[in-house]
PATOR-223789 format. One record per atom (N, C-alpha, C): atom name; x, y, z. Coordinates in nm, 4 decimals. Example, Ala and Ser with C-alpha at 12.3 -4.5 7.8 and 13.67 -1.06 7.14 Angstrom:
('N',(1.3190,-0.5690,0.7800));
('CA',(1.2300,-0.4500,0.7800));
('C',(1.3200,-0.3300,0.7800));
('N',(1.2850,-0.2250,0.7080));
('CA',(1.3670,-0.1060,0.7140));
('C',(1.2900,0.0030,0.7870));
END
This chain:
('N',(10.0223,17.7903,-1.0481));
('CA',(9.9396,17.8597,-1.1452));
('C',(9.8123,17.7789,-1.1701));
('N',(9.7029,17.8225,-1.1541));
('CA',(9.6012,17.7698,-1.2079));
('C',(9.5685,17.7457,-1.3408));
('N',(9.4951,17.6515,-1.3952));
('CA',(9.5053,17.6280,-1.5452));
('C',(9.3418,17.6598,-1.5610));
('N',(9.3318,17.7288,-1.6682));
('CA',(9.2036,17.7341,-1.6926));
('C',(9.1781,17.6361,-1.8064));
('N',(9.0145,17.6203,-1.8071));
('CA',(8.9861,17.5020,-1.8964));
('C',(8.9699,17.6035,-2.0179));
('N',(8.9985,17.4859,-2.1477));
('CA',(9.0016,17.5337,-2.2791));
('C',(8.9138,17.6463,-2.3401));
('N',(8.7931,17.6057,-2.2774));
('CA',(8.6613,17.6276,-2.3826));
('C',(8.6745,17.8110,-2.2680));
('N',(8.7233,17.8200,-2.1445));
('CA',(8.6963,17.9344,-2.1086));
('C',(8.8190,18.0536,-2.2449));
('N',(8.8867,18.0034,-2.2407));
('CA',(8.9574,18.0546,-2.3348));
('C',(8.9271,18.1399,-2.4524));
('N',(8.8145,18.1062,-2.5195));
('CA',(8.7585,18.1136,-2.6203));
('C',(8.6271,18.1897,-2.5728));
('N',(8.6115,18.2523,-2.5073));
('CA',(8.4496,18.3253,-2.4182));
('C',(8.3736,18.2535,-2.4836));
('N',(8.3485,18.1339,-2.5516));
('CA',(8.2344,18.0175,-2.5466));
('C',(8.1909,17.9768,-2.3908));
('N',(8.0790,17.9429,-2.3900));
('CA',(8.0401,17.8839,-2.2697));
('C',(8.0430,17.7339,-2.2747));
('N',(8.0883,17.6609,-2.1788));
('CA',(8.0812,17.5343,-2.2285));
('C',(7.9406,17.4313,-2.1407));
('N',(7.8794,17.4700,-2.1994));
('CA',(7.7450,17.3871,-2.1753));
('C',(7.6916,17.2446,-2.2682));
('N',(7.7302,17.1698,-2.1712));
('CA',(7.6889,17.0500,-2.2996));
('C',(7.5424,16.9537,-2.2324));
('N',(7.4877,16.9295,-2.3195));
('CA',(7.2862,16.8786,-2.3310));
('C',(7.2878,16.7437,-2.2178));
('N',(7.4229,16.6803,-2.1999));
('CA',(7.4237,16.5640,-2.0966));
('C',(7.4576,16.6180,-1.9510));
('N',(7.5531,16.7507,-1.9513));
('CA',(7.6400,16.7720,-1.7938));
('C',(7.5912,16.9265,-1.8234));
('N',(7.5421,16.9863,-1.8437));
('CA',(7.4780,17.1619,-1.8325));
('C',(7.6264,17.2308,-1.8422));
('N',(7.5757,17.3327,-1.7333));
('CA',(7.6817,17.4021,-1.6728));
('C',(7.6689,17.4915,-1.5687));
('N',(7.7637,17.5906,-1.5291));
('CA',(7.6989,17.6510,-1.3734));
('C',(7.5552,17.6895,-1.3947));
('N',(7.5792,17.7821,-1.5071));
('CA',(7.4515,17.9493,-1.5136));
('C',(7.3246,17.7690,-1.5433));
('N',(7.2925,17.7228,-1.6608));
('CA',(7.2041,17.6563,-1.6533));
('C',(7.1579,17.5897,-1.5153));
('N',(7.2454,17.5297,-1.4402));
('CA',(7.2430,17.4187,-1.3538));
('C',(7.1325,17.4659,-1.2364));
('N',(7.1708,17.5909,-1.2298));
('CA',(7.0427,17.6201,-1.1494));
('C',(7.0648,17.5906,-0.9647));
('N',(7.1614,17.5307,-0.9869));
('CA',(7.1970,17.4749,-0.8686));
('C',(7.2804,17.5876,-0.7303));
('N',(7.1194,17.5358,-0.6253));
('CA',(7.2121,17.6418,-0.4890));
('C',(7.2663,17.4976,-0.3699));
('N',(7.3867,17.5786,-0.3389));
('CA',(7.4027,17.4730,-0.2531));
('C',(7.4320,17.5560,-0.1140));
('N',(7.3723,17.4980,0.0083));
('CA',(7.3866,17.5266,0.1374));
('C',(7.5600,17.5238,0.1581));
('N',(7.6141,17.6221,0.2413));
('CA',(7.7265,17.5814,0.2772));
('C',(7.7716,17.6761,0.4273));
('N',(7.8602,17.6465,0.4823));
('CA',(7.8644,17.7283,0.6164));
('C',(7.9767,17.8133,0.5842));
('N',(7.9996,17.9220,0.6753));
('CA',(8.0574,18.0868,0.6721));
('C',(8.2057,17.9823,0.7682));
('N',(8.3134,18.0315,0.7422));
('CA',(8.4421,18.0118,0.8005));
('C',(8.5006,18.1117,0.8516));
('N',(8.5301,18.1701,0.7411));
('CA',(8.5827,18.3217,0.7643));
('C',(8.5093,18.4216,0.6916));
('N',(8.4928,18.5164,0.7664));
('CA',(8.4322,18.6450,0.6808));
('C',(8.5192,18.7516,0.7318));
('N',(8.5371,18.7869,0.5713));
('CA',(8.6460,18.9578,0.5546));
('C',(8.5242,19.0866,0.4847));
('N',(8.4841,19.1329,0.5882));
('CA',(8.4016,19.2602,0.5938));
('C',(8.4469,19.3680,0.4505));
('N',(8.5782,19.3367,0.4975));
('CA',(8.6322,19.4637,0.3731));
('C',(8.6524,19.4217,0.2423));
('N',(8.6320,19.3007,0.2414));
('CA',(8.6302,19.3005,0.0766));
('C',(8.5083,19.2708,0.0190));
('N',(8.4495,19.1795,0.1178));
('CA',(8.3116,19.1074,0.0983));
('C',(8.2935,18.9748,0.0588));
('N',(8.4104,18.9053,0.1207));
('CA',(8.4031,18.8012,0.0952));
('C',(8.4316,18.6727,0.1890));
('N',(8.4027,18.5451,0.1693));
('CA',(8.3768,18.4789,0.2806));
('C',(8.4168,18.3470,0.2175));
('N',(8.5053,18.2637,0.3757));
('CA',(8.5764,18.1660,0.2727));
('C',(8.4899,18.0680,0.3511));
('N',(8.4008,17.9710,0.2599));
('CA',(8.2695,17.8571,0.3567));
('C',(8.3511,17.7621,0.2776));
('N',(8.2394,17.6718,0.3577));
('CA',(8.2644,17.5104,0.3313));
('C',(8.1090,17.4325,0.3193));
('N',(8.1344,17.3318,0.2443));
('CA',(7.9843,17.2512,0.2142));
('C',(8.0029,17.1286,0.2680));
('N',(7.8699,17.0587,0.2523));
('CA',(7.8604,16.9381,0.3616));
('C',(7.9645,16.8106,0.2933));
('N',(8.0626,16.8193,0.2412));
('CA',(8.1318,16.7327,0.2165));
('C',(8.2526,16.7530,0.2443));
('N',(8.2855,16.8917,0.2951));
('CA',(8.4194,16.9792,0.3552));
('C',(8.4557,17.0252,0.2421));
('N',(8.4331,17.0539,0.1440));
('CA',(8.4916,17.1471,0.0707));
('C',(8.5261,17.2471,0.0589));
('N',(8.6167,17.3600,0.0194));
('CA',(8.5953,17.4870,0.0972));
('C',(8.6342,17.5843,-0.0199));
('N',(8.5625,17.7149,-0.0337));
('CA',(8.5939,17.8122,-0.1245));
('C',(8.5127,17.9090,-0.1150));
('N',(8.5835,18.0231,-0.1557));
('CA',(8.5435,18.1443,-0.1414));
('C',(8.4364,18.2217,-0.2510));
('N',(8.3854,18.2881,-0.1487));
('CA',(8.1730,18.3247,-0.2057));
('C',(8.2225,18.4551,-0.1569));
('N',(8.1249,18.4995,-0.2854));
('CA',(8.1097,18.6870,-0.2596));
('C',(7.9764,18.7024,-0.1666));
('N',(8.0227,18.7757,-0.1081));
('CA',(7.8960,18.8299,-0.0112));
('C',(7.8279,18.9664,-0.0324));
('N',(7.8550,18.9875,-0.1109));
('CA',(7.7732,19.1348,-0.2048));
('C',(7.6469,19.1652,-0.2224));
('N',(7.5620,19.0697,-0.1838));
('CA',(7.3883,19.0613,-0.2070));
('C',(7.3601,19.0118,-0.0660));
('N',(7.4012,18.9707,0.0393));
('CA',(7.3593,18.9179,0.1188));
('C',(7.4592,19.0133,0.2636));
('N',(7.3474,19.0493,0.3705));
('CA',(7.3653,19.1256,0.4764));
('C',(7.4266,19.0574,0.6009));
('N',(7.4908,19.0575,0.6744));
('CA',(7.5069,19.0320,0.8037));
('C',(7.4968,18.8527,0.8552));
('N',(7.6330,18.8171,0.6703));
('CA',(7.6930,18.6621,0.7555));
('C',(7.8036,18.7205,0.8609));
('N',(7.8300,18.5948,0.9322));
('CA',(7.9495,18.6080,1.0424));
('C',(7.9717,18.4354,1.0432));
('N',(8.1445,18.4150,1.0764));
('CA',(8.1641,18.2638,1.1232));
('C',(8.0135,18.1934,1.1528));
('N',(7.9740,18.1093,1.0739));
('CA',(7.9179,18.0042,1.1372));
('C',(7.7663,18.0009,1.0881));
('N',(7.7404,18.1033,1.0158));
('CA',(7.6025,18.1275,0.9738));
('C',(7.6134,18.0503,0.8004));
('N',(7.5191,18.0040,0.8270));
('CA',(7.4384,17.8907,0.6256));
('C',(7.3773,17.9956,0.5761));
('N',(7.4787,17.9895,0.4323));
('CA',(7.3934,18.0175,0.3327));
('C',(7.3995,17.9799,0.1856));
('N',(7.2934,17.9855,0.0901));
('CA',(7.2611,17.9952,0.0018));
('C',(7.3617,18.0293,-0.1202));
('N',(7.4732,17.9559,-0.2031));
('CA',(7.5299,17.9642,-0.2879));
('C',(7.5468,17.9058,-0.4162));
('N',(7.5374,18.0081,-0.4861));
('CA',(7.5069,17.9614,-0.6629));
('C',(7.6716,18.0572,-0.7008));
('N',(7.7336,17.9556,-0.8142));
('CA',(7.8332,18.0141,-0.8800));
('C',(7.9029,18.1188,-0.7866));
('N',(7.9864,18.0835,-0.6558));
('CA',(8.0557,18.1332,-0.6329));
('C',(7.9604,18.2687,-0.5239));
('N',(7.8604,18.3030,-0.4886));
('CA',(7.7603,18.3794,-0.4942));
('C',(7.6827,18.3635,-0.3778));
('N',(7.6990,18.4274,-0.2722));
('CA',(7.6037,18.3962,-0.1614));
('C',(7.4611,18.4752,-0.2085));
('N',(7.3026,18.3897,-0.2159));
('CA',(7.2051,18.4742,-0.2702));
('C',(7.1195,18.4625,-0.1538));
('N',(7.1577,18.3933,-0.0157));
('CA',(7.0451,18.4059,0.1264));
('C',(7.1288,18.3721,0.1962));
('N',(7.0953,18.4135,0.3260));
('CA',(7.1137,18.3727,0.4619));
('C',(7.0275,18.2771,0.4947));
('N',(7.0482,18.1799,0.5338));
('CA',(6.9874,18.0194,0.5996));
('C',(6.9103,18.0988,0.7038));
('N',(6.8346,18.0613,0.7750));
('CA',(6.7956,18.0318,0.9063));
('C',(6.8488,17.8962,0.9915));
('N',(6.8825,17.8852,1.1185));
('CA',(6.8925,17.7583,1.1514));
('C',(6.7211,17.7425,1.1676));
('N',(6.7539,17.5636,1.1723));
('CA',(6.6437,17.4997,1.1810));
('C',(6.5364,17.5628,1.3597));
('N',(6.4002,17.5763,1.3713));
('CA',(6.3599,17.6390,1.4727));
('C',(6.3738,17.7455,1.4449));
('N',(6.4485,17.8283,1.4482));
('CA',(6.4626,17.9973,1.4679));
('C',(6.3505,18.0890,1.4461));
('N',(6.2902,18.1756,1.5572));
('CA',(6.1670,18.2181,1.5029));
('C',(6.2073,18.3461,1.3966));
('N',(6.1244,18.3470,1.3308));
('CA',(6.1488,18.4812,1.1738));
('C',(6.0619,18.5453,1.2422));
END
């Protein structure tokens, strides 16, 4: 069973002025496509430290195994280019 943290409990957000939190943090992080399931829309990646977890692919078109992208809160919001690739 997963445990959720306290403060989600309470629909408070827990944002504190030293450590933020997701929505503030602002933060996208690159990560690569592992598996992608078409039918649900979702895709289980990994980031450059091997970490691995699953991103909705709901805003973003035509990942497959192996393609970078762009994830905030769980949230694929771009497709990478590899490095070179002409646009």
């Amino acid at each position: 069973m997963i445990e959720s943290h306290p403060r989600a409990e309470t629909g408070v957000p827990d944002c504190l002025p030293d450590v933020g939190c997701i929505t503030c943090g602002d933060e996208g992080i690159e990560m690569r496509a592992l598996k992608v399931d078409a039918g649900s829309g979702l895709a289980v990646c990994v980031d450059h430290q091997g970490s691995t977890s699953e991103v909705d692919l709901g805003i973003v078109t035509g990942v497959a195994p192996g393609h970078a992208v762009l994830v905030h809160a769980g949230v694929a919001l771009a497709r990478l280019e590899p490095e070179g690739a002409a646009r």
